[in-house]
C-alpha positions in Angstrom: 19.3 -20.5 -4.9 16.7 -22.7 -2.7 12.8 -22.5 -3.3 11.1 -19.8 -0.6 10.6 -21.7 2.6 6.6 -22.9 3.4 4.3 -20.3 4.9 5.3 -19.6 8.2 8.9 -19.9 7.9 9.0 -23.9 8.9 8.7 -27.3 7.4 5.4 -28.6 5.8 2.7 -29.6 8.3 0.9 -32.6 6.3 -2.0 -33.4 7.9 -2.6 -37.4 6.3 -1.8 -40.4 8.6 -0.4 -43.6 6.3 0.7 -47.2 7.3 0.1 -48.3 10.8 -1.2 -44.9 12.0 -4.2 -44.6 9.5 -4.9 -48.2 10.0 -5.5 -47.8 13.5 -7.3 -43.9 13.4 -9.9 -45.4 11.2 -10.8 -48.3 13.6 -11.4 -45.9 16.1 -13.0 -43.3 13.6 -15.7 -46.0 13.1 -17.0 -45.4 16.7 -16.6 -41.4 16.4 -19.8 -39.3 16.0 -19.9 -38.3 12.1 -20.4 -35.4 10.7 -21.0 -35.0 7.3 -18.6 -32.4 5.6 -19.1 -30.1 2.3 -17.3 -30.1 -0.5 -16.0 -26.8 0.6 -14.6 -28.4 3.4 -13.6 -31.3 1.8 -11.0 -29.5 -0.3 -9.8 -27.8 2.9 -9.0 -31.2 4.7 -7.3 -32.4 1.7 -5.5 -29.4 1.7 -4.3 -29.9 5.0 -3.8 -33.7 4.5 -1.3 -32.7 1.7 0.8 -29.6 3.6 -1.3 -27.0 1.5 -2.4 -24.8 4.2 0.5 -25.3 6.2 1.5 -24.4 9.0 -2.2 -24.9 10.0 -3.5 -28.2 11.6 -7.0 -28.0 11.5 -9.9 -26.2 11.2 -9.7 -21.8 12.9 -11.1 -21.1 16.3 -13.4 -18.0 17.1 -10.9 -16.0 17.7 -8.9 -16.9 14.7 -12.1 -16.4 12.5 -12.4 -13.4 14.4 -8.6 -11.9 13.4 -8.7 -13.4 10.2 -11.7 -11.5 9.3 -11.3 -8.2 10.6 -7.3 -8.1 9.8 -6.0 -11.5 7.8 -4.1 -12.0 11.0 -4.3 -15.5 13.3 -3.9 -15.1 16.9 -0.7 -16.3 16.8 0.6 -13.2 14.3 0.5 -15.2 11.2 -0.6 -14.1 8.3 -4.0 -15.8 6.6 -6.3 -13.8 4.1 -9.9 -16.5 4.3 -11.1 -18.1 7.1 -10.6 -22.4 7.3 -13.7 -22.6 9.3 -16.1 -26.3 9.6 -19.7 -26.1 10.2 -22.5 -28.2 11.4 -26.2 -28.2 12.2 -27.2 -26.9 15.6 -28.6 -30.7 16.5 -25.6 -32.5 15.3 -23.4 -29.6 17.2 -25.3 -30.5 20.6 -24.2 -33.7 20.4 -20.7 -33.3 20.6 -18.9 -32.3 23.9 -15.5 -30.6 23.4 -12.8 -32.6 24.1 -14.3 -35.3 22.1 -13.0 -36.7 18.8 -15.7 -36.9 15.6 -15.6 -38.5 11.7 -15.5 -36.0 9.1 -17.8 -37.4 6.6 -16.7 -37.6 2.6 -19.7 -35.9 1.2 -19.1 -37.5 -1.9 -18.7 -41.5 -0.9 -19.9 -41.7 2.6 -16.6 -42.5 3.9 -14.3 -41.6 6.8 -12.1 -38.8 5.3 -10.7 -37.4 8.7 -11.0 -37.3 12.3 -10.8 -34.1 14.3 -10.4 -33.3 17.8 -13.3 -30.9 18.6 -11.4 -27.9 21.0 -14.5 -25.1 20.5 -17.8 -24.7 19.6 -18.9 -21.6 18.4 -20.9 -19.3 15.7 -20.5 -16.2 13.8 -22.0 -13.4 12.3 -22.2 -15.1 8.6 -22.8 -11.5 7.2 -19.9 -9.8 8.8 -17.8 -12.8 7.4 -19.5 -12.4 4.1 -18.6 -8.4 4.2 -14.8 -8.7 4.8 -13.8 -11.7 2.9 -16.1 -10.8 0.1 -16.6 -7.3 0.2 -20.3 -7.9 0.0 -23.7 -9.8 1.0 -25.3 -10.1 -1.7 -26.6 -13.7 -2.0 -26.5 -13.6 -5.8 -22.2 -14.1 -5.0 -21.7 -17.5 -4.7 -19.3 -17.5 -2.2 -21.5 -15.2 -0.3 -24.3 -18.1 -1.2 -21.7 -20.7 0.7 -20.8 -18.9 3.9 -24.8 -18.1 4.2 -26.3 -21.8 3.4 -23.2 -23.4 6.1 -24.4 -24.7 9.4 -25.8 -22.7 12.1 -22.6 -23.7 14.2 -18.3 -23.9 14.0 -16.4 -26.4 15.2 -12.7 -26.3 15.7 -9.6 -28.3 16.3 -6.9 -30.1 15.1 -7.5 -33.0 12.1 -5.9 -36.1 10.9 -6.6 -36.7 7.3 -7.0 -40.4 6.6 -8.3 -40.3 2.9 -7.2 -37.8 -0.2 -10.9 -38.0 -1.2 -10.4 -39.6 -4.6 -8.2 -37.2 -6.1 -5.0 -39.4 -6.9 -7.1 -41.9 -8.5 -9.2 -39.5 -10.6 -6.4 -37.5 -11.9 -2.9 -39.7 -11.5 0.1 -37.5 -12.1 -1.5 -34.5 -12.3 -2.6 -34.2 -8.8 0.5 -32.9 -6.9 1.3 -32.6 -3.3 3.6 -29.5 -2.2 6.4 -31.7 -1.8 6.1 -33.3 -4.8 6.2 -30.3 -6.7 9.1 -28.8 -4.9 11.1 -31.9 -5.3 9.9 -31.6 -9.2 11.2 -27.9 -9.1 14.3 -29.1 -7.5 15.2 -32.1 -9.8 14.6 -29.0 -13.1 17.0 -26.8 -11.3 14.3 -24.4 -10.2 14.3 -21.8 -8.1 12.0 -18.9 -9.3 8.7 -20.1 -10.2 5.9 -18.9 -11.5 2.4 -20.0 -10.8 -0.4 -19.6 -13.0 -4.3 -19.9 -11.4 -6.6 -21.1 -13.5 -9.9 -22.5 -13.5 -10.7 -22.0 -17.0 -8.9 -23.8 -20.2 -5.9 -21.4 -21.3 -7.0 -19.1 -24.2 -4.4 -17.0 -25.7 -4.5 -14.1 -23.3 -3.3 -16.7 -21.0 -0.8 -18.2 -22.8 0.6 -14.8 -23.3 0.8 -14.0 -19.4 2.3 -17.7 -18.7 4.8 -16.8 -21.7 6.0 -13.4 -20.2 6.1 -15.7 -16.5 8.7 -17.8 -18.4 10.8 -14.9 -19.5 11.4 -13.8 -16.2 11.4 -17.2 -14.1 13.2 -20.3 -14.3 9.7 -22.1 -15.0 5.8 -21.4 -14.9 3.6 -24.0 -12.6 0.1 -23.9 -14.5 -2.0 -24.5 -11.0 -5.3 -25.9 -12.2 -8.3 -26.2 -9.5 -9.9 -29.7 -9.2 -12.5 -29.2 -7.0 -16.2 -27.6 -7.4 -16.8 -24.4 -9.7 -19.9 -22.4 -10.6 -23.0 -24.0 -12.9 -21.8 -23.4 -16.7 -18.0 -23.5 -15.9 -15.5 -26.4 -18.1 -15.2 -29.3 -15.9 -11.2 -29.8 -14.6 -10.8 -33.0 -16.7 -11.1 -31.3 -20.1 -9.7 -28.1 -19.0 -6.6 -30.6 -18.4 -6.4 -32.2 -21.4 -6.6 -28.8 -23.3 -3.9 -27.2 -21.4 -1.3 -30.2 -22.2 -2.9 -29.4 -26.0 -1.3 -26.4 -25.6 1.6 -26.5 -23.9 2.8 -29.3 -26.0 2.5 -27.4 -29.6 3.2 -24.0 -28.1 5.5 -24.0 -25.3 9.5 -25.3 -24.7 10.3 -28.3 -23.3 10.7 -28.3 -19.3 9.5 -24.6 -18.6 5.8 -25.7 -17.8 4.3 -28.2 -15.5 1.0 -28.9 -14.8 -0.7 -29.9 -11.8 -3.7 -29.5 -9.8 -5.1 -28.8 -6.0 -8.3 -29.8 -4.5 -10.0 -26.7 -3.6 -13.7 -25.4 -4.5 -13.7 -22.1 -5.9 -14.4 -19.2 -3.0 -14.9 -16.4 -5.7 -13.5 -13.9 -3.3 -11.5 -11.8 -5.5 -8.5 -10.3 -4.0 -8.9 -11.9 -0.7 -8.7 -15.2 -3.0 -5.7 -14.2 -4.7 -4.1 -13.6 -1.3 -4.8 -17.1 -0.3 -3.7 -18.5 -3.7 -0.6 -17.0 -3.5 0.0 -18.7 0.7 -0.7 -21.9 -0.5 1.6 -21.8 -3.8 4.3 -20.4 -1.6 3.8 -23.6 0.1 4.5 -25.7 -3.3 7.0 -23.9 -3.4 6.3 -20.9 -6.3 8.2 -17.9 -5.8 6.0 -15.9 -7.6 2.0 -16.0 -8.8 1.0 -14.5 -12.0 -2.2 -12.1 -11.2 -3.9 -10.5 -14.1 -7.2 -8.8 -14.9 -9.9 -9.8 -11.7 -8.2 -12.6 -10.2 -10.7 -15.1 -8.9 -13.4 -13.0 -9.2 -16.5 -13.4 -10.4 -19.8 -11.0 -12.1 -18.7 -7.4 -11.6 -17.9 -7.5 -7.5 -14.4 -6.5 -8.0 -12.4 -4.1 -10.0 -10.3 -5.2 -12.2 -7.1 -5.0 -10.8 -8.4 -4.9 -7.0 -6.4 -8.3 -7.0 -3.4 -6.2 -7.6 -3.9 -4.0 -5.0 -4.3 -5.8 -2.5 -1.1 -7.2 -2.2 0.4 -3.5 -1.8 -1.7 -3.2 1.3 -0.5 -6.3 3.7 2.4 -6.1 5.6 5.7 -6.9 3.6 6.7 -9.9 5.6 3.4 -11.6 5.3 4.3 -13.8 2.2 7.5 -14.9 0.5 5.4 -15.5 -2.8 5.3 -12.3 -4.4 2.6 -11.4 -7.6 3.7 -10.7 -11.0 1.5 -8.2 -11.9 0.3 -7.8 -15.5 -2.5 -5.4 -17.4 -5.3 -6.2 -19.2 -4.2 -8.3 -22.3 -5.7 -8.8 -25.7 -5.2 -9.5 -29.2 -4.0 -6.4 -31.2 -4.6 -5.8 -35.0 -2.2 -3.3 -35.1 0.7 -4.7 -33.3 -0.5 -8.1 -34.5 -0.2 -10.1 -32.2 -1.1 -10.2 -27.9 -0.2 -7.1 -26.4 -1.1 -5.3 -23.1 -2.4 -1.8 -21.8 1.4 -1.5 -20.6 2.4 -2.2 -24.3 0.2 -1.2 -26.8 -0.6 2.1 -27.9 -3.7 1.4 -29.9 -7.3 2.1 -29.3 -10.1 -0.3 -28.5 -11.4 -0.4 -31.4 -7.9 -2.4 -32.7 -8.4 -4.6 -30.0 -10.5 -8.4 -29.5 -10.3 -8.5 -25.9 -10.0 -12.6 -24.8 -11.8 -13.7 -21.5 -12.8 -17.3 -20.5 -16.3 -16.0 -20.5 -16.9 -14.6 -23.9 -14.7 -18.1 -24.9 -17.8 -20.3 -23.1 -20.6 -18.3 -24.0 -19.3 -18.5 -27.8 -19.0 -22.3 -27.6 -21.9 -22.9 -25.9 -23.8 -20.8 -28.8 -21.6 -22.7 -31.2 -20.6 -19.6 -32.2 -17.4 -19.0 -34.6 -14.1 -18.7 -32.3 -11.6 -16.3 -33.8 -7.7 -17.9 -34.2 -6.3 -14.8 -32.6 -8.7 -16.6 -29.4 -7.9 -19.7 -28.5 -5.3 -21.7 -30.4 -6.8 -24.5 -32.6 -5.7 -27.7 -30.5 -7.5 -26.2 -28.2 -10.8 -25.5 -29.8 -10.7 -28.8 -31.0 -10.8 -30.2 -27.5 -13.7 -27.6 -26.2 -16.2 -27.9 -29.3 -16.4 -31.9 -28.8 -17.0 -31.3 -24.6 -20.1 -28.4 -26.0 -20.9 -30.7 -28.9 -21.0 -34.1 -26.5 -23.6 -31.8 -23.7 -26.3 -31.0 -26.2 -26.7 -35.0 -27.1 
């Protein structure tokens, strides 16, 4: 069996010019108006530099944010649950005619990470984007906090990526393009695979959900985000070194790999898990493990709202489909992790296990049970706590 075809039923669309091409687009880049990008946005034009938001080529018109919005649909018919939207002040935005070429601006270096023909100039209503994406406006949400703090105005167009913003160099091997990973999928023999979100380190409840991935999949891809989180959350480079902790002690041999992608967190919940799912279709994953409040964040979303949602767009909108799991936890009883679909005991023979109870007792310095977090793993986390409060 082949790997599912990338979104949109084509090839991938990578957006990054190399050799003679990038060489001369950044010698003209140097005389194109800048403008200064987020870190948001960064990890979208990486994205599209690498094929991950294929089949797209740049940044959504009006009427794109428009449909996207009001029905996760482009003007074209296909499918896309968040807008891929740039913004910019109002006096930069004056300054650029349409038609006209700019720089997109690494906000991190200063340097030229793409060029992008500017085809439309336009703004929204940031609240009505903040309502159906998010499902709220409250500014306490901090994707909510984003969309609301962006510039006043939209540009759109097609981009040429000319820089991968530092990724490759920070984290080598384990920053994978799609085609890199489906040619690693191929070489294994893969066909049905599992990807596993995360922007946490892996804790037993998610060991557990990658483990029952492997059991019905040829392999599990543990998808790690790279790029920004929320204040208080584990930084990606020791969330990586204690997920290879853990899959080398407790997992076979060639049913795992790890890699990561470059975007910032949206914190949308469902609509997140919708967009997860696209782009991992796109590195070719079959399948995407969703449990308890997928990409969600404070109490915004239900706990299985991610699951839902899938049930409610149009059967031909994805290839990737989820694996839907319950809540998971360690039981006494049974002894050992178990779910609401397989346990029959009460709470009280339960420790529920959730990144957030995991940071807030290592940041106390609080005693971690075994039946939490594996040991390796503890190890790793307790030096990253004990090395902040020096």
């Amino acid at each position: 069996m082949a790997l599912v075809n990338p979104h949109g039923g084509g090839k991938l669309n990578p957006r990054l010019l190399v050799g003679e091409e990038l060489i001369a687009e950044l010698q003209v880049a140097r005389n194109y108006p800048k403008v200064k990008v987020s870190s948001r946005e960064k990890g979208d034009i990486i994205m599209f530099g690498i094929g991950g938001f294929t089949p797209l080529d740049g940044f959504m018109t009006h009427a794109d944010w428009q449909g996207v919005c009001d029905g996760m649909t482009m003007t074209n018919g296909l499918f896309w649950p968040i807008p891929i939207t740039l913004s910019t002040d109002k006096k930069t935005a004056e300054t650029i005619a349409t038609g006209a070429s700019v720089a997109l601006i690494d906000p991190d270096d200063g340097s030229i990470l793409a060029t992008m023909l500017v085809t439309e100039k336009y703004t929204i209503d940031k609240a009505h984007e903040c309502a159906t994406v998010f499902g709220t406006t409250d500014p306490k949400h901090p994707g909510v906090k984003m969309v609301m703090e962006q510039g006043e105005v939209n540009l759109a167009g097609p981009v040429n990526v000319l820089s991968q913003g530092g990724f490759p160099q920070k984290y080598g091997s384990m920053f994978m393009t799609p085609a890199e990973t489906r040619a690693l999928f191929e070489s294994l023999g893969w066909s049905k695979v599992a990807a596993f979100q995360t922007r946490n380190p892996m804790h037993r409840s998610h060991e557990y959900l990658a483990k029952i991935a492997i059991e019905v999949c040829d392999g599990v891809l543990i998808h790690s985000l790279l790029g920004n989180l929320k204040p208080g959350d584990i930084p990606a480079e020791v969330r990586t070194h204690a997920i290879i902790a853990l899959t080398k002690n407790y997992f076979v041999a060639k049913t795992i790999v790890q890699a990561g992608y470059p975007l910032d967190m949206r914190y949308a919940g469902p609509r997140e898990a919708l967009l997860h799912a696209l782009f991992r279709q796109n590195y070719g994953c079959s399948h995407q493990i969703v449990g308890r409040d997928h990409a969600g964040v404070g109490s915004y979303y239900g706990p299985f709202d991610a699951h839902h949602i899938f049930d409610k767009i149009p059967k031909n909108a994805l290839e990737t489909q989820p694996l839907k799991i319950d809540i998971s936890f360690w039981c006494y009883k049974c002894g050992g992790m178990a779910s609401g679909r397989t346990c029959p005991h009460s709470d009280a023979d339960r420790l529920q296990v959730s990144g957030t109870q995991l940071r807030k007792m290592l940041s106390e310095g609080a005693d971690v049970p075994g039946e939490f977090s594996r040991p390796e793993v503890l190890e790793i986390l307790r030096k990253y706590y004990a090395e902040l409060d020096e």
